[in-house]
C-alpha positions, -999 to +999 in steps of 0.1 A: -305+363-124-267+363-116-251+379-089-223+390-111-198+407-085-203+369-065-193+347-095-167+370-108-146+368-071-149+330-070-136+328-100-107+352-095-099+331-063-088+302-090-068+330-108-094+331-140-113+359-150-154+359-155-178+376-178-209+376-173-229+385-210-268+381-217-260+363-250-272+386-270-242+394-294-236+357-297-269+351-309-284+326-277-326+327-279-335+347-255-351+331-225-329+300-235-303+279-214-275+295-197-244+287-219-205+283-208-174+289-225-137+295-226-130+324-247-103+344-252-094+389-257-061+411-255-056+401-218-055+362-226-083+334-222-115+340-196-152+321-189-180+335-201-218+328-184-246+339-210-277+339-204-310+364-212-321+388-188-359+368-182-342+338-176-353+314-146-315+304-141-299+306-107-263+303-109-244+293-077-203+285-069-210+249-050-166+240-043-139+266-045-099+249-049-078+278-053-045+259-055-057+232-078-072+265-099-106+247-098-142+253-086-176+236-087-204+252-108-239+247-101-268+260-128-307+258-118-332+259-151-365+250-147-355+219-162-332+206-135-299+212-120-267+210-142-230+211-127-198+220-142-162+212-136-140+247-143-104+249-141-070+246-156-055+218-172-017+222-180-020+252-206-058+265-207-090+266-193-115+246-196-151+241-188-166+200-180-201+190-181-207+167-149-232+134-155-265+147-137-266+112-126-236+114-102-246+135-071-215+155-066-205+185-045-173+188-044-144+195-073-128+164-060-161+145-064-167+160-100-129+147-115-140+113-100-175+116-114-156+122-149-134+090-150-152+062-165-159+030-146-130+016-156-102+042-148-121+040-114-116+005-109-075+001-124-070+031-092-087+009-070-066-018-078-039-002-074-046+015-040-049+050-051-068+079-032-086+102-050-056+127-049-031+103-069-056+093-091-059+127-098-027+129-112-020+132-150+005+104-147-002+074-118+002+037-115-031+028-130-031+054-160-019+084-182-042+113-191-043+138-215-072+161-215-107+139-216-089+106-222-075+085-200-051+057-215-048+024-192-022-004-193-027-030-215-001-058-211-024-084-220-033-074-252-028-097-284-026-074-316-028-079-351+002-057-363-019-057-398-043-035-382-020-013-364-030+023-379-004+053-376-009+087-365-047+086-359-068+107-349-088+101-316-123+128-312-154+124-293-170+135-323-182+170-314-160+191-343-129+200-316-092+194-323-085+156-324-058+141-304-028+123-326-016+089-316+013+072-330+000+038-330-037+024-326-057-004-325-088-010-326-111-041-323-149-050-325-176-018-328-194-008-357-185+007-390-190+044-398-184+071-419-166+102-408-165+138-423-163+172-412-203+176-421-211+141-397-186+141-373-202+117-351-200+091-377-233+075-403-235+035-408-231+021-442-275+024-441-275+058-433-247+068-458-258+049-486-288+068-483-273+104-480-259+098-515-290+090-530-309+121-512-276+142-519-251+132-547-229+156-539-225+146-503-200+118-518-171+146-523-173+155-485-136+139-478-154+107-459-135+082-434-142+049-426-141+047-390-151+020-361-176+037-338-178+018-300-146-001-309-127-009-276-099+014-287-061+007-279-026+033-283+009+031-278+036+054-284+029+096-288+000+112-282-004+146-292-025+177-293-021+210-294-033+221-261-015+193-243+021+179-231+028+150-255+030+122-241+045+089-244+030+056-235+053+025-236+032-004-249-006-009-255-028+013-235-069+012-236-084+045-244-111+057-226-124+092-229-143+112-196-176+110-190-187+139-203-209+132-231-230+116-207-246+147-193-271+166-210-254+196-198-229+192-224-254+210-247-252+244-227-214+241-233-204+265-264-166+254-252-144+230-278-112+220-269 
């Protein structure tokens, strides 16, 4: 299924180690999906590639960028072709879905295919290549991690509804990042715990509690879900530089989610 000796010196080209497993310690269903992840032993972090030994995956290295510490994954399933942005980002490694829907081959294509319309545009306007884009800090926006922060100068805010230190998650149980102020207007009311991190409306809450009593003592939030989302000041997370944003910012997080992809991805950051 894999040529393992291949993948593993590709990978060391990017400085990262590779293992290669066929899930079965993990628990993966055999003849399942090939699943990625950052893990980590005695000699520090490495990927890991699982998948079962009757398998119809083809794994193949598409883009190799040894001083940027990236490369290009490409898996073939019987159900289609999924790609995968691996690299280093400041501290660790990490593993990124790419949206099937954007034709890439390249590692430089992939971090464009990740920035949402938006962060695309602001670089545009402000005559960036794809290289300064590219970097964490540019004239169109700051990034940390999945989400990109961009100028806001316009913005008209309620200082009511400024909220401190809150959390910002794309909802899939990882650690949150922190931000000293936020603001956020329109979207849709939800409720947030650690059993439905994605978020329930008031509908779908109201009737948890009535199948499930006990689901009320679950340490709920209210959040806004699709809210256009605005920060200023820290942001922090553990796996990341702080950084400092000096006024409003709109926060937009990568484009990751949209790929189906992301369910072959075991990796949380």
């Amino acid at each position: 299924m894999f040529n393992d000796a291949l993948l593993e010196s590709k990978f060391a080209r990017i400085g990262a180690r590779l293992k290669v497993s066929d899930g079965s310690r993990r628990g993966f269903a055999r003849g399942g999906p090939v699943v990625l992840d950052v893990r980590s032993d005695r000699d520090g972090e490495f990927f890991e590639v699982s998948g079962t030994p009757n398998s119809a995956s083809e794994i193949e290295v598409l883009d190799v960028r040894r001083d940027d510490r990236h490369l290009l994954l490409m898996v073939r399933e019987p159900t289609g072709k999924h790609k995968y942005l691996c690299g280093h980002d400041e501290r660790h490694w990490f593993v990124a879905a790419i949206p099937e829907s954007a034709p890439v081959g390249t590692v430089e294509a992939a971090k464009e295919a990740l920035k949402p319309a938006e962060v695309r545009a602001a670089q545009a306007k402000k005559g960036l290549n794809a290289r300064a884009g590219n970097r964490r800090k540019n004239a169109a926006n700051r990034r940390q991690g999945e989400w990109f922060f961009i100028p806001a100068p316009e913005l008209k805010v309620d200082e009511k509804l400024v909220i401190r230190d809150e959390p910002i998650s794309r909802g899939n149980g990882g650690k949150p990042h922190r931000c000293e102020f936020c603001y956020r207007t329109g979207g849709e009311t939800v409720y947030v715990s650690q059993n439905r991190p994605r978020g329930l409306t008031t509908d779908e809450y109201r009737r948890l509690l009535d199948a499930k009593p006990g689901a009320k003592n679950w340490g709920w939030q209210i959040r806004r879900r699709d809210a256009l989302v605005y920060a200023k000041g820290r942001v922090r997370h553990p796996d990341h530089r702080v950084i400092t944003l000096h006024g409003w910012h709109r926060v937009l997080m990568n484009t990751e989610t949209q790929a189906a992809a992301m369910r072959n991805l075991a990796f949380i950051d």
